[in-house]
C-alpha positions in Angstrom: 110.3 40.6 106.8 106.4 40.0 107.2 104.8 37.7 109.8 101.1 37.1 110.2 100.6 40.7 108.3 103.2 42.5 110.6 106.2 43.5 108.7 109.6 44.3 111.2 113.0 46.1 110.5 115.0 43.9 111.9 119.3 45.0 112.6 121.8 43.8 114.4 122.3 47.3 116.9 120.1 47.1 120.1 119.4 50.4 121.8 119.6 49.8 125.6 119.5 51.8 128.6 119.7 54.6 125.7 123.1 53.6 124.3 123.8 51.5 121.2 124.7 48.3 122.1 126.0 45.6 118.8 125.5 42.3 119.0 121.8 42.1 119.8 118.5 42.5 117.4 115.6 44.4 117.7 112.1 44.8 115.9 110.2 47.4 115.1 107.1 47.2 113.6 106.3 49.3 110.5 102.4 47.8 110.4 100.9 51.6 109.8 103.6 52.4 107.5 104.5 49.7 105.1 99.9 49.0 105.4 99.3 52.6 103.8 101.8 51.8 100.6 100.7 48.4 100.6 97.1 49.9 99.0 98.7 51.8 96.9 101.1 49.2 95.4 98.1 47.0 95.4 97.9 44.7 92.5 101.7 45.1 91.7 105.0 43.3 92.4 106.4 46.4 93.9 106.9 47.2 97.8 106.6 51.1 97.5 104.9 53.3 95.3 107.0 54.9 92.1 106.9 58.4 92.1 105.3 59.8 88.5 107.6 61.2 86.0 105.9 65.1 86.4 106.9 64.5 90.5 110.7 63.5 89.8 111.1 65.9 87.0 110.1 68.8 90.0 112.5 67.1 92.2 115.3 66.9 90.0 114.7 70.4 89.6 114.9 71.2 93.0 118.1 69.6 93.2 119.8 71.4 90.3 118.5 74.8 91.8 120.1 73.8 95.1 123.8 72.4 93.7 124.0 75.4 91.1 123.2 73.8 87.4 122.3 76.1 85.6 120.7 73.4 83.2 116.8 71.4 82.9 117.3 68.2 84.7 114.7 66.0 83.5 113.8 62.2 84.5 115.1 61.2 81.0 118.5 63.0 81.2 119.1 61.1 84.8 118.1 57.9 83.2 120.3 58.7 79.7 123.3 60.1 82.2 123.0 56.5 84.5 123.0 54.4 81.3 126.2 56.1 79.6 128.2 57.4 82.6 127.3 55.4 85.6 126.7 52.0 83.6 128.1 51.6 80.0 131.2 53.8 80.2 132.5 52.0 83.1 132.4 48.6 81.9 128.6 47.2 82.6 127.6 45.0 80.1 124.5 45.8 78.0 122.6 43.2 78.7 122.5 44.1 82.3 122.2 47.7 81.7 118.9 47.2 79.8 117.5 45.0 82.9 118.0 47.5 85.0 116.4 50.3 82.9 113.5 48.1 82.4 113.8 47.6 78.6 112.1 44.8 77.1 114.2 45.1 73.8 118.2 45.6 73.8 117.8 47.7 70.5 116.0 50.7 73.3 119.1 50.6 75.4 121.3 50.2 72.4 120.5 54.1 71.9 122.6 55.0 74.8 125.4 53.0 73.6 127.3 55.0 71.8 130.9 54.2 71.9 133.6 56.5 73.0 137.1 56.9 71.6 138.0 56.1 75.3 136.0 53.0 74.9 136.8 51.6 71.6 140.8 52.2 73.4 140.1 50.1 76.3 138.6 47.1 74.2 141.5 47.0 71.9 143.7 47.2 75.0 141.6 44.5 76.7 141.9 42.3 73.9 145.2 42.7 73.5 145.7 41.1 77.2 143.7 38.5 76.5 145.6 37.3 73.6 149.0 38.1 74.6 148.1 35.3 77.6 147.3 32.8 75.5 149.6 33.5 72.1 153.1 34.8 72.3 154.2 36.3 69.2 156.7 35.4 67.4 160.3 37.7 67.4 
C-alpha cells in the first residue's frame, strides 16, 4: 500500500506488550526499503528488481550442490521443468501457461508441450465423462 510516497505492510497480527495479539493491524513502514528498488525498477511496471539470468543460474547452482543433484541446473531447465511438470502435466491450460512464462506467441510455449501417454490417457478418459453425461449408449 503507498500513501503520500510511504508504502506500509499492513497484517492483521498486532504485537503488544511483546506478545502476538490477532485481531488488530499494524504498519510498518518500508520507505528506505521499497525507495532503494524503486530506482532500480524505475521506468518499469515491476515492484522489485528481476535478478539476471547469470545470477539465478549461480543460485540454482547453489541449491543443487546443497540438496545433492548431481546435475547443471540452469534458469532454462527450471522454466522448461515449471512449464511441463508443475503447469502442463497437471492440467493448466496453455493459454495460461504461456502468460505466465511471458510468451508473446503460443507456438514458444507449444515447445514444452509435448504430450505424454499419461496425458493423451486422461483426455480420452475425460472425454469419455463428458459424453457418457450427455449420451447414453445404446445396449
Amino acid at each position: 500500500m503507498e500513501s503520500k510516497g510511504k508504502y506500509y505492510l499492513t497484517t492483521a497480527i498486532a504485537y503488544t506488550s511483546g506478545k502476538p495479539h490477532i485481531g488488530n493491524t499494524y504498519e510498518i513502514v518500508l520507505a528506505d526499503s521499497i525507495a532503494r528498488y524503486k530506482r532500480e525498477v524505475a521506468g518499469t511496471n515491476l515492484v522489485l528488481p528481476v535478478p539476471d539470468i547469470a545470477y539465478c543460474n549461480r543460485v540454482l547452482k547453489k541449491i543443487a550442490a546443497e540438496v545433492g543433484i548431481d546435475k547443471t541446473i540452469t534458469y532454462h531447465l527450471a522454466r522448461h521443468t515449471f512449464a511441463t511438470t508443475n503447469a502442463l502435466a497437471q492440467g493448466i491450460r496453455i493459454e495460461v501457461v504461456s502468460r505466465m512464462l511471458g510468451h508473446t506467441n503460443i507456438k514458444t510455449t507449444q515447445i514444452y508441450a509435448k504430450v505424454t501417454d499419461d496425458m493423451l490417457a486422461k483426455g480420452f478418459d475425460e472425454m469419455a465423462d463428458i459424453y457418457s453425461a450427455k449420451y447414453s449408449l445404446a445396449r
